[in-house]
C-alpha positions as CSV (number, residue, x, y, z in Angstrom):
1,X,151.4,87.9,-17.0
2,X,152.7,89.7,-14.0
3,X,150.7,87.3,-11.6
4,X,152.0,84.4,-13.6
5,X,155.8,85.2,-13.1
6,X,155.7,86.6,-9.8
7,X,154.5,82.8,-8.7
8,X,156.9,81.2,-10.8
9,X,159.9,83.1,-8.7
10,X,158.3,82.8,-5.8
11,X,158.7,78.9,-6.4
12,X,162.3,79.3,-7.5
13,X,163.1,81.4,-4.2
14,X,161.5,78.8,-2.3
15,X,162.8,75.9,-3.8
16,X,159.1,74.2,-5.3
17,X,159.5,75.0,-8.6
18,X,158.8,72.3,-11.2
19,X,160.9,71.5,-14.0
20,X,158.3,72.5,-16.6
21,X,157.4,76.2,-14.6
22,X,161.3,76.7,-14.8
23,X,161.1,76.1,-18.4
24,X,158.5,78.7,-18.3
25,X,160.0,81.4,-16.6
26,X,163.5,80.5,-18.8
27,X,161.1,80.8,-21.5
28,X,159.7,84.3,-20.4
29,X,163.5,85.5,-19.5
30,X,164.1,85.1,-23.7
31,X,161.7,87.6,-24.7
32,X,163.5,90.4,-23.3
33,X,167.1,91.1,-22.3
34,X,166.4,92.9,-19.3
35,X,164.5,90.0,-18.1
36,X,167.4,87.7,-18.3
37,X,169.5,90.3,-16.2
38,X,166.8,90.2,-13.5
39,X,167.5,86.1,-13.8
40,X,170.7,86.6,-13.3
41,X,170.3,88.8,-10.3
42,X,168.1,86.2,-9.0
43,X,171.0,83.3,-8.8
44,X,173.9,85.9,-7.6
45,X,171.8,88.1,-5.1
46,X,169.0,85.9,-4.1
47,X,168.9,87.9,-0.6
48,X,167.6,90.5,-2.6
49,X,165.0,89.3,-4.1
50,X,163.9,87.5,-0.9
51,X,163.8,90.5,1.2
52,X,161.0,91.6,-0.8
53,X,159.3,88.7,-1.4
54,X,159.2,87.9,2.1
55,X,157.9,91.2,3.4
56,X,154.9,91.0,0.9
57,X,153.5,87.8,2.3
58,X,152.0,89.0,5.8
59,X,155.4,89.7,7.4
60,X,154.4,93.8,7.4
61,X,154.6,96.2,10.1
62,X,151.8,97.0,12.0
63,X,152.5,101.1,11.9
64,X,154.1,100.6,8.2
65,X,152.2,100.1,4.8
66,X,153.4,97.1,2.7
67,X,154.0,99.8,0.0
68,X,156.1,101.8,2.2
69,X,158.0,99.1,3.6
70,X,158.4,97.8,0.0
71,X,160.0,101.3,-0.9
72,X,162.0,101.4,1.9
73,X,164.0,98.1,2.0
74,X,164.4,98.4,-1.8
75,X,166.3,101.4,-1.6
76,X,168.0,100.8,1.5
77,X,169.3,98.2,-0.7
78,X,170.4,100.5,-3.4
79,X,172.0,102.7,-0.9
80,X,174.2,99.9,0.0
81,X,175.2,98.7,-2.8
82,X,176.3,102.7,-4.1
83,X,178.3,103.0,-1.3
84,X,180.1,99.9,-1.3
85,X,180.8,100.4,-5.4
86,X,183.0,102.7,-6.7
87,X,180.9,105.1,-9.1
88,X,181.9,104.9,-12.7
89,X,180.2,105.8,-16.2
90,X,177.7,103.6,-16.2
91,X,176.5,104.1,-12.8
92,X,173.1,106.2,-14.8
93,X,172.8,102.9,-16.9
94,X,172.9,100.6,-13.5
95,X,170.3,102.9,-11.8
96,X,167.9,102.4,-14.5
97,X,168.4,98.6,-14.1
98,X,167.3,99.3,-9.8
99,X,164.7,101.5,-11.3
100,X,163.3,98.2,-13.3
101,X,164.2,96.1,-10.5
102,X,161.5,98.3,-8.4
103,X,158.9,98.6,-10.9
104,X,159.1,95.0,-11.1
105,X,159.1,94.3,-7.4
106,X,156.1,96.8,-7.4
107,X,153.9,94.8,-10.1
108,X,154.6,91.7,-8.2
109,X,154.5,93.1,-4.3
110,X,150.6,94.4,-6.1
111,X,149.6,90.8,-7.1
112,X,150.7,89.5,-3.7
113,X,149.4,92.1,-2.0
114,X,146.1,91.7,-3.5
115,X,146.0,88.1,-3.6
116,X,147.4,87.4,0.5
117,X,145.3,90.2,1.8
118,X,141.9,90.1,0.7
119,X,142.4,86.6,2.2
120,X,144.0,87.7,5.2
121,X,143.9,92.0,6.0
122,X,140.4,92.4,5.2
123,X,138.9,90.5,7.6
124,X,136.6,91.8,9.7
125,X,135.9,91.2,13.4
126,X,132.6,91.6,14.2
127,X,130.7,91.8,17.6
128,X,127.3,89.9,17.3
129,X,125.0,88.9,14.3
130,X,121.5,89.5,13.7
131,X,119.2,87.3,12.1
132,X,119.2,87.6,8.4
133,X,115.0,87.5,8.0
134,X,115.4,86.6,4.5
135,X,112.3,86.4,2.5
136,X,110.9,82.8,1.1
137,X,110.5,82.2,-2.4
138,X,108.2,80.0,-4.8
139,X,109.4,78.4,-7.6
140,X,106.3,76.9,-9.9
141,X,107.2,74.0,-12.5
142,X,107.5,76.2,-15.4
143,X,110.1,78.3,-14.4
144,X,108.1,81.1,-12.5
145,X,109.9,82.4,-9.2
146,X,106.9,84.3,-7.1
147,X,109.1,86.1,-4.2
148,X,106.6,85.3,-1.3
149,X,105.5,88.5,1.1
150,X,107.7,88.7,4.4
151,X,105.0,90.0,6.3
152,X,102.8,86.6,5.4
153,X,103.7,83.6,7.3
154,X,102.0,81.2,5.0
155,X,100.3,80.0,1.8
156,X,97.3,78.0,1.1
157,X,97.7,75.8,-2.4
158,X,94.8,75.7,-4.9
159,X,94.0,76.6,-8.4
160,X,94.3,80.4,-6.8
161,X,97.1,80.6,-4.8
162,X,96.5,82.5,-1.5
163,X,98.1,83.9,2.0
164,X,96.6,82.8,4.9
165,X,95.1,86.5,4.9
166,X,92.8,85.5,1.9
167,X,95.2,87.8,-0.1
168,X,96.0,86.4,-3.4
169,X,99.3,85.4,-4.9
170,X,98.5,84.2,-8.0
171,X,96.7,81.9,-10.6
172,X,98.2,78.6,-11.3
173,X,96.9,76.7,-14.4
174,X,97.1,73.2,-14.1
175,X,98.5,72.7,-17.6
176,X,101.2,74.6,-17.2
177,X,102.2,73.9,-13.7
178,X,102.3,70.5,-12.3
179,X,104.2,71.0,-8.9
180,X,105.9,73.9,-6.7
181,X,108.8,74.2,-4.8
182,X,108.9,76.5,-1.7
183,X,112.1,77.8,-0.4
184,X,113.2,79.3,3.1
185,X,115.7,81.0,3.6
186,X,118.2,81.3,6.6
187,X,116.4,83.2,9.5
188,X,113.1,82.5,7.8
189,X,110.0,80.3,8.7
190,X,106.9,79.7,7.0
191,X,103.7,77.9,6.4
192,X,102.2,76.0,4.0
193,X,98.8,74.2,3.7
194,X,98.6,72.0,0.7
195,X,95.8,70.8,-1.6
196,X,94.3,68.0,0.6
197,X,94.6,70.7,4.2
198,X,97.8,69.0,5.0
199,X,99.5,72.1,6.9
200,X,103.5,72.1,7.0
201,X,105.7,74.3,9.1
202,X,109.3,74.6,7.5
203,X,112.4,75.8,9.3
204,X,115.2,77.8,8.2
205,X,117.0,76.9,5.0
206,X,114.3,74.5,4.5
207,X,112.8,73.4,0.7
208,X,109.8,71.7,0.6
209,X,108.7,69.9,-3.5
210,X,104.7,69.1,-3.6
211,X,102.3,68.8,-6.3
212,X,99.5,71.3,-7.3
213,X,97.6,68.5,-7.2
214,X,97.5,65.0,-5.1
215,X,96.4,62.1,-7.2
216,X,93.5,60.1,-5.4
217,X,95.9,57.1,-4.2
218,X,98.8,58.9,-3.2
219,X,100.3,61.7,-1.6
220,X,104.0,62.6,-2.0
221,X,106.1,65.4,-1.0
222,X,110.4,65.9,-0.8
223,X,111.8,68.0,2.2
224,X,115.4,68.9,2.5
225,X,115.7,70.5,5.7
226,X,113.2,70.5,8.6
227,X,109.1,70.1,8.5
228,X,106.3,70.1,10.9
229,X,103.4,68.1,9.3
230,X,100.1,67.9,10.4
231,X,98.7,65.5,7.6
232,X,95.4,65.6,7.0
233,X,93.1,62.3,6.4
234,X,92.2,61.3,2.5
235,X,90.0,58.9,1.5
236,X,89.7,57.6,-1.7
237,X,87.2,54.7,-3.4
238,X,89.0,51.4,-5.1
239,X,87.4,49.7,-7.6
240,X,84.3,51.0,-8.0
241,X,83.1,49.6,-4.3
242,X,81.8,51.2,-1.8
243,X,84.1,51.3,0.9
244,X,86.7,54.1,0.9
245,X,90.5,53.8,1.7
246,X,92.9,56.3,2.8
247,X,95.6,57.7,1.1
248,X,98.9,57.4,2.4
249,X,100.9,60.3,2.6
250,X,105.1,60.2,2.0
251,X,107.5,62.5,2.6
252,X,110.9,61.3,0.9
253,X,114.4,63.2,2.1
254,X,117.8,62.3,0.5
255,X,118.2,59.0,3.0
256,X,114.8,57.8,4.2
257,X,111.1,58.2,3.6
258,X,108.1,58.5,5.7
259,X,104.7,57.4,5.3
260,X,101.5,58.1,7.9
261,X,97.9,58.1,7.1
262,X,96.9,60.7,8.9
263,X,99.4,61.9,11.9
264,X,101.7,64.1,13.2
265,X,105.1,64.4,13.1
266,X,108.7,66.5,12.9
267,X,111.6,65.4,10.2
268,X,114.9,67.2,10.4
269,X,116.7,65.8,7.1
270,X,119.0,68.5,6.2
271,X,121.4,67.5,3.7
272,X,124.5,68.5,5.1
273,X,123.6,67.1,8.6
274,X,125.4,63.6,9.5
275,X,121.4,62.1,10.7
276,X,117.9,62.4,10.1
277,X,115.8,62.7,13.1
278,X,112.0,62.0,12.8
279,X,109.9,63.0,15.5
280,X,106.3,61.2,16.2
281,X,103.8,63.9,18.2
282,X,100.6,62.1,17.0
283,X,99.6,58.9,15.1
284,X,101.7,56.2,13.5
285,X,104.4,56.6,11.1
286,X,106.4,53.7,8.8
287,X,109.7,55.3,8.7
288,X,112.0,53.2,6.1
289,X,115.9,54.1,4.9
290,X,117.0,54.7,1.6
291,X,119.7,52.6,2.3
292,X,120.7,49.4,-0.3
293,X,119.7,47.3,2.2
294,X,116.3,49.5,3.7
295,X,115.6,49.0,7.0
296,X,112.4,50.2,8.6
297,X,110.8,50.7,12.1
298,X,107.7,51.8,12.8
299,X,107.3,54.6,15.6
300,X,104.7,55.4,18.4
301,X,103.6,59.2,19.5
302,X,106.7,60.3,21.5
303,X,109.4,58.5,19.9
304,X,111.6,59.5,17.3
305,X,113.6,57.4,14.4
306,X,117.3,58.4,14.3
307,X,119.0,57.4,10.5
308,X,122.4,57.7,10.7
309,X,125.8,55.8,8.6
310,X,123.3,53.7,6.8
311,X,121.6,52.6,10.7
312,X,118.5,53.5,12.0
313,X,117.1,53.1,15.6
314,X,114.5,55.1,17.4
315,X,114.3,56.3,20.9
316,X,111.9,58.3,23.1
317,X,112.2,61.5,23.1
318,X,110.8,65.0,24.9
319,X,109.1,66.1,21.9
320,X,109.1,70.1,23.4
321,X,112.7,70.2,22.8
322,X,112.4,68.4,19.4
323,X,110.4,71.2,18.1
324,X,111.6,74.2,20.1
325,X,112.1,75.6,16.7
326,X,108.1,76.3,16.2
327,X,108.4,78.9,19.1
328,X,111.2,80.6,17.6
329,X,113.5,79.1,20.2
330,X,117.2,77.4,20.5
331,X,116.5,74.6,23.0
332,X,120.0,72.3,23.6
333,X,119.5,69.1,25.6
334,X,122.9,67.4,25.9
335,X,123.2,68.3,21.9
336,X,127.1,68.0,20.7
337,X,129.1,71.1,19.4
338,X,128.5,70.5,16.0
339,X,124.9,69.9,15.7
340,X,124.3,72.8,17.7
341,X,126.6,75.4,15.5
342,X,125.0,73.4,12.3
343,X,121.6,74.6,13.7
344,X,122.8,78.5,14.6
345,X,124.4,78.2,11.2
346,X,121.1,77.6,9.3
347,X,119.5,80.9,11.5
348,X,122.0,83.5,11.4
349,X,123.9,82.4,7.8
350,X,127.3,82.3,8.8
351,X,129.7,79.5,7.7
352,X,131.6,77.4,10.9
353,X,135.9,77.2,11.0
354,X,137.5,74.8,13.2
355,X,141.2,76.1,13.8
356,X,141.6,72.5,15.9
357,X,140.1,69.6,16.7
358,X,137.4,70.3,19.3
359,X,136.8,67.0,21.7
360,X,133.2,65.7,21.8
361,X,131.2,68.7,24.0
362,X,127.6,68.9,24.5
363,X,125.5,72.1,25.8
364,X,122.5,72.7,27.1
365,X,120.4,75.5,27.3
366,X,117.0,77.5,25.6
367,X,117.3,81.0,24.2
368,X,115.1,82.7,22.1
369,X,116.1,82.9,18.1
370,X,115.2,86.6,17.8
371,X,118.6,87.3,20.0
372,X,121.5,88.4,18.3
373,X,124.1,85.4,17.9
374,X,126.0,86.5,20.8
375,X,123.6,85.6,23.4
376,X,123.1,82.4,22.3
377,X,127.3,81.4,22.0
378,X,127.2,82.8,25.7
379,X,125.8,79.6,26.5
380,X,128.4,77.7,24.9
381,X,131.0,79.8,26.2
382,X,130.1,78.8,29.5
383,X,131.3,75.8,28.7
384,X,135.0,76.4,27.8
385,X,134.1,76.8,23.7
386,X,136.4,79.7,22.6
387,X,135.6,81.5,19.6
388,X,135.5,85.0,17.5
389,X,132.7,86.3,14.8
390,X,134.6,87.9,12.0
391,X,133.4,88.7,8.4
392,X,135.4,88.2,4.7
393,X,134.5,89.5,1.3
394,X,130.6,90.2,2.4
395,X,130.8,86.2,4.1
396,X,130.2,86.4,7.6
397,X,132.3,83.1,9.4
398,X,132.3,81.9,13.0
399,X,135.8,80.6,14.0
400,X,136.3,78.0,16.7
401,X,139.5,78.6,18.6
């Protein structure tokens, strides 16, 4: 309730109260006598109340404690008022009503207090940040969540699951399980090799969604995030005749889809990022938006497609910067501000705050991702971007001055 009122005169001191919350705080005045006194103190001292008000909200000292400070001005305002009124009988009676006053103040100064500064007070400046490791998980069609071993970089599918070590991590049965989802975390990596010897790499924050099981025809896997895929050939016999025909192999992403035979090739399809870049290392690749009017080009080894507001184009590209990522390494090559602190983002799991608008910049640079955040934004420093590492309720947040 306390919360509730202290808002509602907060409004009324500053003038945004709506007519239905001052029907609520008239209506909350009516249950109590006392309350209507402290209304009426509101309209005939409104300094009063503001002094307090005002010196909840941030305005503190920095050698003072809002609780302190509270204390203080409150009774320097009682002071004053007993020495500029005569005292008379019911001066006991009018000191209770201060004493209420206070208690009130109190209650409401707590709410405030609470509510501005674990926004505000308990922020946390940090110096650096590490990166967070965190371990990949498997998430089978029936519900089953296998946390995957952090020392093991990879998995090979089949009707026994196993590390790349040989080591088991369990039985799927193909009743029960149709399809697997494997997750990476920010500041992981990991390895998959699917049921055909199709071997993908996924980057941080990645999720990769394959079947236990290829059909004979087709091959089809979703990404959300970035993948290295080294697809492996299929064949399959049509009709009963002797030749053989390979499978095509798709990888679908929230805007586009891509479909090789047998190639190689980098997508970075994040869902959060403003393109999708697919990379060609090896191969051919059919690379076709999701758009409602799909457009498609077709790309050559060294080249990559580039989807972005419903357009795609492709260009060539160095493909040792495209996939810098592989070797555990930050590469920039002319890449703008944001893509760049999207990428760090995605490593070291910190959100990104803009306190203005930051003109077009691009960096360049290659640092390895094992480094604490700090030497990599030393880059970017270098080239005029101002900015602090701080940390909020357990949320680590990288502000851009």
């Amino acid at each position: 309730m306390i919360p509730k009122i202290a808002h509602l005169i907060k409004a009324k001191l500053d003038g945004s109260i709506s007519p239905l919350e001052e029907q609520q705080l008239l209506q909350w005045a009516e249950q109590d006598p006392s309350y209507q006194a402290l209304l009426d103190r509101l309209d005939t001292d409104e300094g009063f109340w503001k002094d307090v008000l005002n010196n909840i909200q941030l305005k503190q000292s920095i050698d003072e404690h809002w609780d302190e400070r509270l204390d203080r001005l409150t009774f320097e305002k009682i002071d004053r008022y007993k020495h500029n009124h005569r005292p008379h009988r019911s001066r006991p009676r009018r000191y209770l009503q201060y004493t209420g006053l206070l208690l009130l103040f109190s209650a409401i100064g707590i709410y405030f207090y609470i509510a501005i500064d674990s926004s505000a007070s308990h922020i946390q400046v940090l110096k650096d940040i590490s990166p967070t490791y965190g371990t990949a998980t498997l998430e089978l069609s029936d519900g089953t969540l296998i946390p995957l071993d952090a020392d093991k970089r990879g998995i090979v599918v089949g009707a026994d699951m196993r590390y790349q070590d040989g080591s088991s991590v369990g039985t799927v049965e193909d009743d029960a399980v149709s399809y697997a989802t494997l997750k990476v975390p920010q500041g992981g990596k990991y390895q998959v090799t699917l049921s055909d010897g199709t071997k993908v790499w996924l980057n941080s924050g990645s999720t990769l969604k394959y079947p236990i099981r290829f059909s004979d025809s087709l091959r089809s896997v979703e990404l959300d995030g970035e993948g290295y895929f080294d697809v492996a050939h299929q064949y399959y016999q049509k009709d009963s005749k002797a030749d053989k025909r390979k499978t095509a192999f798709i990888v679908t992403s929230a805007t586009q889809s891509v479909e090789v035979l047998g190639t190689i090739f980098n997508i970075k399809a994040y869902a959060d990022d403003v393109c999708s870049k697919t990379t060609l290392l090896y191969g051919a690749v059919r690379l076709k938006s999701s758009t409602v009017v799909p457009q498609s080009v077709h790309l050559s080894p060294g080249e990559q497609g580039i989807l972005t507001s419903g357009q795609l184009h492709k260009k060539t590209v160095n493909i040792k910067f495209e996939i810098g990522w592989l070797e555990d390494k930050f590469i920039f090559r002319d890449t703008e501000l944001r893509e760049a602190l999207m990428e760090l983002s995605r490593w070291y799991g910190f959100e990104i705050k803009y306190e203005r608008n930051v003109p077009p910049t691009h960096f360049y640079g290659e640092i390895n991702r094992n480094s604490g955040l700090i030497e990599v934004l030393k880059i970017l420093k270098s080239s005029g971007l101002e900015f602090r590492i701080e940390q909020q309720n357990g949320v680590k947040r990288l502000v851009v001055l």
